[in-house]
N, C-alpha and C positions, 0 to 999 in steps of 0.2 A: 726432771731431766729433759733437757733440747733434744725433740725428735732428729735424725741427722738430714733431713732435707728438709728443715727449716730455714726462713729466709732470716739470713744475719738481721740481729737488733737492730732499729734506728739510732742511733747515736739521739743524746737527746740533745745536743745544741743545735741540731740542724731543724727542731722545732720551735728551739726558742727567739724571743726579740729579746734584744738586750737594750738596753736605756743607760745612758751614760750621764752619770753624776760630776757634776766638776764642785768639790762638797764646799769650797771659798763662799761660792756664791748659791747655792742650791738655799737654806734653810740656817739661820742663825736662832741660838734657843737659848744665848745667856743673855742679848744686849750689848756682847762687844763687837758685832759691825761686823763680823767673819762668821758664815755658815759652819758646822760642826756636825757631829756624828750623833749628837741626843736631838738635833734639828732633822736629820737624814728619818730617825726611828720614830719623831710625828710625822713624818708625810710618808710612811710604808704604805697606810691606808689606801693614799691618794694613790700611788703606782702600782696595786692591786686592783685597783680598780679601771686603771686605762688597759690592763691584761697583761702587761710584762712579763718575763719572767726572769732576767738576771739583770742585776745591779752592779755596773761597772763604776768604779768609785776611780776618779783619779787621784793623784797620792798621796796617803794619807799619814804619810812618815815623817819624824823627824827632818828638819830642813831648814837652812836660814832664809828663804824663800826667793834666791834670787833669781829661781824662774820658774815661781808658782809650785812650788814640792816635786820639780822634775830635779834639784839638787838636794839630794837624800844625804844626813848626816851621821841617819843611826836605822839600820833598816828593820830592828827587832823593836822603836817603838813608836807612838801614835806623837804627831804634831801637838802638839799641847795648846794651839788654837782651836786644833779641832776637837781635844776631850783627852781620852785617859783611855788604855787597851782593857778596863771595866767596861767603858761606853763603846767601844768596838765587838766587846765579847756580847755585850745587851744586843747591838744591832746584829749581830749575827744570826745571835735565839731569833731574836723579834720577826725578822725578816725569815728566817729558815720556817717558823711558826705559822706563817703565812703562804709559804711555797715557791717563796722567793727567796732564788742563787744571789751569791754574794763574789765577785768580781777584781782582784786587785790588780795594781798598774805597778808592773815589774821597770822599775831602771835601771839597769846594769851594762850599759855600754858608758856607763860615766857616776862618779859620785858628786859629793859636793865636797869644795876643796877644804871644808872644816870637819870633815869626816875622818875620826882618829887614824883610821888606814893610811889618808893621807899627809893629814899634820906630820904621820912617823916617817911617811914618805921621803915628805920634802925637808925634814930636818935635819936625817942621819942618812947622808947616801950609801952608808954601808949597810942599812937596818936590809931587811929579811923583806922589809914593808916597801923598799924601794922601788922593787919590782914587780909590786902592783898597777905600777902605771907607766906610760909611756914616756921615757926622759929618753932624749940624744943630745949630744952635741953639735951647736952650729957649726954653719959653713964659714970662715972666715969674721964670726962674730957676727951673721945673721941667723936667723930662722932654719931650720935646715928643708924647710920650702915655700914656698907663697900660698900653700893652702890658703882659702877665706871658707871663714867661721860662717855657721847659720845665723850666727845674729851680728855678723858685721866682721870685719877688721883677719887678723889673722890668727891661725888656730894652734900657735904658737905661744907660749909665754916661759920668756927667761925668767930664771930662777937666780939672785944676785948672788947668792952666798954660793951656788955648788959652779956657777955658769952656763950651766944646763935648759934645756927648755923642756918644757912639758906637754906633750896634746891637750888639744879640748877641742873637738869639732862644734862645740856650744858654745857656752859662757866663760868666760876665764875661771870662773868658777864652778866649771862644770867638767874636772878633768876624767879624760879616758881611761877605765880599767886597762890593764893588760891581761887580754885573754889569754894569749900566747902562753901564761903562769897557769900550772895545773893547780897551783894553791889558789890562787882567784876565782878558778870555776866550782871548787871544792867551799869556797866561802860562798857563793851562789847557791848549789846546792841548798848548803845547810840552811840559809835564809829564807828559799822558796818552801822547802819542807817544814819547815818552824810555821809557818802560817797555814800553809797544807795542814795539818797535823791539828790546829785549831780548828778545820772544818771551813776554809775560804774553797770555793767551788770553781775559781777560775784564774788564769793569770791573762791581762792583756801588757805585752811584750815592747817596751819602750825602742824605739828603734834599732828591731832586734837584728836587720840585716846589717848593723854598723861594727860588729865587735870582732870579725875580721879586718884585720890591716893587711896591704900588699908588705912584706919584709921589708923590702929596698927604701917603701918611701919617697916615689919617682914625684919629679917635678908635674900638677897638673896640669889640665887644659885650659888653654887662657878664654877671660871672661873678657865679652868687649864693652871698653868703656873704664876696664878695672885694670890696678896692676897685679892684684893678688889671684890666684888663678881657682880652677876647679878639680880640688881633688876627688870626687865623687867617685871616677872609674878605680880609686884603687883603695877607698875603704865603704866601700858597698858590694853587699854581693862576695866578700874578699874568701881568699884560697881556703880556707877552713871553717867556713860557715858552718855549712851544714855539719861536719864532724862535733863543733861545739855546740850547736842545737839538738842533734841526734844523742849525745854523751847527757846534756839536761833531759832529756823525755828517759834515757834508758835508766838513767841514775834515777832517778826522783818522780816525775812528772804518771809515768807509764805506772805507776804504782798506786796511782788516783783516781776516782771519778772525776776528771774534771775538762773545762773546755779553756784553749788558748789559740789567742788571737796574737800574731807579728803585724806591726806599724814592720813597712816594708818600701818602704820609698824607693822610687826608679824599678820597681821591679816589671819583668813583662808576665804576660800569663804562663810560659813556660816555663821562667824561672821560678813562678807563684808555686805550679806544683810540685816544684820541686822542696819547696817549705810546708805542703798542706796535702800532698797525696797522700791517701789514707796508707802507702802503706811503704811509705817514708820513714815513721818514726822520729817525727819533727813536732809540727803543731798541727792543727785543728783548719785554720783559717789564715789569711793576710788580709790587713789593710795595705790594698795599693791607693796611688794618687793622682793618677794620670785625669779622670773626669775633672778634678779640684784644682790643679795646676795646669790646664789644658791652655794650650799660648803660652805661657810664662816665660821658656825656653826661645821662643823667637823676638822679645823684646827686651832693650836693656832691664835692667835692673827689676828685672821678674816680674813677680807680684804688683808689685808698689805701681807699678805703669797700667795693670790691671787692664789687660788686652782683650777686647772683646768674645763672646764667648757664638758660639753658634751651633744650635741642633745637631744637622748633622754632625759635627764632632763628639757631641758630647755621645748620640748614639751611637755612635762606630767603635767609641773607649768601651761604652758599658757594655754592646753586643758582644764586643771580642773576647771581653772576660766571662759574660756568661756563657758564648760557645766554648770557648777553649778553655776554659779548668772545667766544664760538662764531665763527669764521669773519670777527673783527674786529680781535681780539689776540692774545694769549697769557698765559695765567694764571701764575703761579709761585703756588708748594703747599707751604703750610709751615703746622707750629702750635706752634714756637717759634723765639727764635733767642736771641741776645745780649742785648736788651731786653725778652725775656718770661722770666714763669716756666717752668718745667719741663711740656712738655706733658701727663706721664700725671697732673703734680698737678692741673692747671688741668680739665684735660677729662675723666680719665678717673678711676683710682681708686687713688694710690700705696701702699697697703697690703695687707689681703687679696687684691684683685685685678689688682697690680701690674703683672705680667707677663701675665695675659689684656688689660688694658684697653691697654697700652703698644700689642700685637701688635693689637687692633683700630682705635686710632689710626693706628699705619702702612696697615692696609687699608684704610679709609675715606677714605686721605687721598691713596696711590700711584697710586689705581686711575679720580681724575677726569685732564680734558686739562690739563696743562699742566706746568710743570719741576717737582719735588721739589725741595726744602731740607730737609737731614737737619742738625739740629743737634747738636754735638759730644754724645755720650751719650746721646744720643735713642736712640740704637739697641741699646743697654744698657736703659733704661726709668729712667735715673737722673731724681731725685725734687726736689721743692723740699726747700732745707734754712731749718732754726729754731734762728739765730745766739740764745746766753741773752740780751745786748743787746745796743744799737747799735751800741755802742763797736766788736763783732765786724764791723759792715758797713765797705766801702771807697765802694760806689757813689752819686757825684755827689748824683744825682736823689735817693735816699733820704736822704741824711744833711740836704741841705737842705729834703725834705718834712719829715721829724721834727723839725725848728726849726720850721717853718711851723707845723706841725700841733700841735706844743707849746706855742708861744709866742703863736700867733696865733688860735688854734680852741679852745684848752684842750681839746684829747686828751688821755688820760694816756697814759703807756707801752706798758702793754698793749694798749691800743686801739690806737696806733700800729706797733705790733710784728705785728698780728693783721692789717692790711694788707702789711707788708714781706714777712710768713711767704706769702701768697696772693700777692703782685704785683712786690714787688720785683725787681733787676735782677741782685744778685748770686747769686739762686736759680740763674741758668744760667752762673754765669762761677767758681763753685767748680771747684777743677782735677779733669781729667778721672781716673777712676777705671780703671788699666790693670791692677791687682793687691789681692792683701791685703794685701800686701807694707805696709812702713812708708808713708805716704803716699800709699800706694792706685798705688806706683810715678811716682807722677807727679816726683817729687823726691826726692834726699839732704839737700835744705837745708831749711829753715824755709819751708815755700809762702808766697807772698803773702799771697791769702785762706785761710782756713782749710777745712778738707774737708768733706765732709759725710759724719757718723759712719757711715753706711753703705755705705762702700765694699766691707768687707769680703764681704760680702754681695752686693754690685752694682758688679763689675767686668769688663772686656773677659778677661782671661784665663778667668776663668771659665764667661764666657756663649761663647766658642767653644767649649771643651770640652763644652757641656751642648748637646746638639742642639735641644732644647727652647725652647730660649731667646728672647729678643726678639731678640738678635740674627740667628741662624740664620734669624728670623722675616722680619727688615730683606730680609736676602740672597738669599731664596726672591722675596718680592714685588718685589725688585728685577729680579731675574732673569724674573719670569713677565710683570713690565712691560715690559719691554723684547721680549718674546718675542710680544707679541699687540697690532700695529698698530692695535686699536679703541682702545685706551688711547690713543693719540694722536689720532685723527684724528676719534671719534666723536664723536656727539652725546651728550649729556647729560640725563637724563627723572630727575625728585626722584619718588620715589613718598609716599604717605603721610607729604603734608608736615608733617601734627599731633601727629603719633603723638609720643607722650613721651621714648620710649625708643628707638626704631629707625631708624635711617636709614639709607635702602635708595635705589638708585638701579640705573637701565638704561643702557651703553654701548651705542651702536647707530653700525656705518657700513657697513650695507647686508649685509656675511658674518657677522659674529658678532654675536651679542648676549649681554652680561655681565649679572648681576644681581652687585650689590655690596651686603651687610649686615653694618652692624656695630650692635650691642647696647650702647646707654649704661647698664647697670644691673648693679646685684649681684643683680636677682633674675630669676627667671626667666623665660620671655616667651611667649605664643604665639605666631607670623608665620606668615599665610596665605600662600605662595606664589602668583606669578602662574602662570598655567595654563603657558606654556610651558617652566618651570624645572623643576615636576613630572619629578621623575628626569633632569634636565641633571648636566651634568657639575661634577662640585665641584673648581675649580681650587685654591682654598685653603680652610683651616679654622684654624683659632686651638687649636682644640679635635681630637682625636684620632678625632673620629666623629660623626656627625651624626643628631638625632634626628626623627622623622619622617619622611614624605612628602610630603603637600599642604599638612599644617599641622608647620612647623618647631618644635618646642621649646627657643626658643635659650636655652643658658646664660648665664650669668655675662657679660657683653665679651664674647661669641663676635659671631665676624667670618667670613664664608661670600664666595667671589667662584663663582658659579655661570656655566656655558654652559645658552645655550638649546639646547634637544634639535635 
């Protein structure tokens, strides 16, 4: 029995790292060129061994893939590229056997349009099924707005036989549940519980703030340069959120051990708590996106124009969220995943200082409150790759930007290519690099996407034999996170939030205090220490030695986590 002035449990995902699998490309184990789930349960070893603790899988369901298993056709069974719910239930044991959580990627702001829900949908508009998903009538025989789709064009699509349109804020094949139907959330429900109930230990939440709509359906804000506009302000965030998120944790969720993360886009840190205050009755965590899309929003055509990125900004995004969800939410800490580029290209410096800058990404990024997301090869320091053309990409969102941007902007090639090379999606979804081996290991057969040429170079067999390594690097700061409870529970202080090149911060909860530094530059730096690190204890270093006393001469990406004396 809990004495009654005991201090509340720790929750345990606030101790864990989570490590994210995109399974396409992670490990293929028959030879047909697509990673799979009996590929996932030989390399368990290998992610027991960097420290990990939860295994986020992206999805691994039924789908015709028309954007990579985020279009789910049958949500009670496994991809059949990727194995059989035998070889889900093996990786489950396997990895549970081991002390590793197992992690699924919930979609349910949209299916896939071959998904029996809505074949019955779109066949019978008096079926029962109809009002699964979002149909209206247009205006005058148009669209009944100029929404634009995330991956191009409008988020409309007529329907010939009823005359009707249907949403997809995705793919045309990626049509919108209708939450607004208490039988849709009741089919969610039962779905998320069906895998609960086999023993999956987590849910991460596919763009879980989209599944409110505004009613009305107001025309949105115009895009410049676009005719089709932005409807963001009225199906993000929308009037009923939280009541349909609160309704999934009381019905189902609260009934579990387990941890969940919302993709949460545009959100602020106010709004954040209001999806992950502990005592909300919602989820666990968000991923926001503000560090990742930082400029986007002041330049045509977002991304693809790939607007430069600078320090100070990028410290002011991540300061604000770790002061202000302090003692309100819980942060999740990541700088890339599935949808971004390769972190040491985007932030730090994939060439000469490849491997210093990877190891001061990981310490800058381990060392504030809240869960880690390691994504696959992150811990290698693997790099964006520069397909010769298109023709070489698979992913959705790019192939229909390059149409847009060719046919509608008059980009030429190169210009378009010179965004993909900086932003695109299949920079992180090239198959993981476990050797030198032919394929970098990852396959006997012909891979899906094609590799990125330096494997040979940047591989997991290599970077564990090399002590040195990013890797090694991952598994030191994994281990020294977990080892020193300010990491979790402290406060947060950004020091010299202008400084160009340095971003340094103080963990403080009252026993210890961390100074954490990492160096954005190839060149070299001075940093004045604050008076009580003068001679503290140097928990980590990126580099071999440390120069100075009161004035630090940081190297290249060097990364320093200091005790105060």
């Amino acid at each position: 029995m809990t004495p009654p002035d005991a201090p509340p449990a720790i929750p345990w995902w606030k101790d864990a790292v989570v490590y994210q699998i995109y399974p396409r490309s992670f490990q293929d184990s028959n030879g047909d060129g697509i990673g799979d789930l009996r590929g996932i349960i030989r390399r368990l070893d290998y992610l027991k061994r960097l420290g990990v603790d939860v295994l986020w899988l992206s999805p691994i369901f039924a789908s015709p893939n028309d954007d990579n298993g985020y279009d789910i056709s049958d949500y009670r069974a496994i991809m059949p590229e990727f194995g059989t719910m035998a070889d889900f239930e093996e990786l489950l044991r396997e990895a549970h056997a081991r002390g590793l959580k197992i992690m699924l990627d919930l979609v349910v702001n949209h299916t896939s349009d071959e998904h029996p829900w809505f074949i019955e949908s779109r066949t019978d508009p008096r079926s029962a099924r109809r009002d699964y998903y979002i149909w209206k009538k247009g205006r005058d025989g148009q669209p009944p707005t100029r929404w634009q789709s995330f991956f191009s064009g409008p988020v409309w699509e007529k329907d010939e036989k009823s005359g009707e349109f249907y949403l997809h804020l995705f793919s045309r094949k990626q049509p919108d549940l209708n939450w607004e139907n208490p039988a849709v959330r009741r089919e969610v429900h039962d779905l998320v519980r069906f895998w609960l109930d086999k023993g999956v230990d987590g849910w991460r939440m596919d763009t879980i703030n989209m599944l409110s709509k505004h009613p009305d359906y107001p025309e949105g804000r115009p895009i410049p340069g676009a005719t089709l506009t932005d409807g963001g302000p009225y199906f993000l965030n929308g009037p009923r959120i939280h009541e349909f998120i609160q309704e999934l944790h009381r019905e189902v969720l609260a009934h579990y051990d387990v941890m969940t993360v919302g993709e949460t886009p545009g959100v602020t840190p106010a709004e954040g708590a209001l999806y992950c205050g502990a005592e909300r009755g919602e989820l666990n965590m968000i991923f926001h996106f503000e560090h990742v899309f930082l400029g986007d929003d002041t330049v045509e055509h977002g991304k693809w124009s790939n607007p430069p990125l600078t320090l100070p900004g990028i410290k002011r995004v991540l300061a604000r969220w770790q002061t202000e969800l302090h003692g309100r939410g819980w942060n999740s800490l990541y700088w890339d995943n599935h949808d971004q580029p390769r972190a040491v290209s985007r932030f730090g410096n994939d060439r000469e200082y490849r491997v210093e800058s990877a190891k001061m990404l990981c310490t800058v990024l381990l060392f504030m409150q809240g869960t880690p997301y390691i994504y696959q090869g992150q811990e290698l320091g693997m790099t964006n790759v520069s397909f010769e053309s298109i023709e070489h990409y698979k992913d959705i969102e790019t192939l229909n930007a390059y149409k847009v941007l060719r046919d509608e902007h008059g980009w030429d090639t190169a210009r378009i290519l010179a965004g993909v090379y900086a932003r695109g999606r299949d920079n992180a979804r090239t198959p993981m690099h476990w050797s030198r081996e032919k394929n970098a290991g990852f396959t006997e057969g012909t891979p899906w996407l094609a590799l990125n040429p330096n494997y040979p170079d940047i591989n997991a067999e290599a970077a564990e034999a090399d002590p040195r390594s990013v890797w090694h690097h991952y598994r030191d700061v994994i281990a020294l996170r977990k080892a020193l409870p300010v990491v979790r529970d402290g406060t947060f202080t950004l020091l010299d939030a202008e400084h160009p090149t340095v971003f340094s911060y103080i963990r403080n909860d009252g026993h210890t205090r961390l100074l954490v530094v990492g160096h954005f530059s190839g060149q070299p730096e001075t940093y004045r220490l604050p008076e009580e690190f003068v001679g503290g204890e140097v928990l980590s270093n990126n580099y071999p030695s440390l120069e100075g006393t009161r004035e630090l001469q940081l190297r290249p990406y060097q990364a320093l986590v200091l005790r105060a004396r």
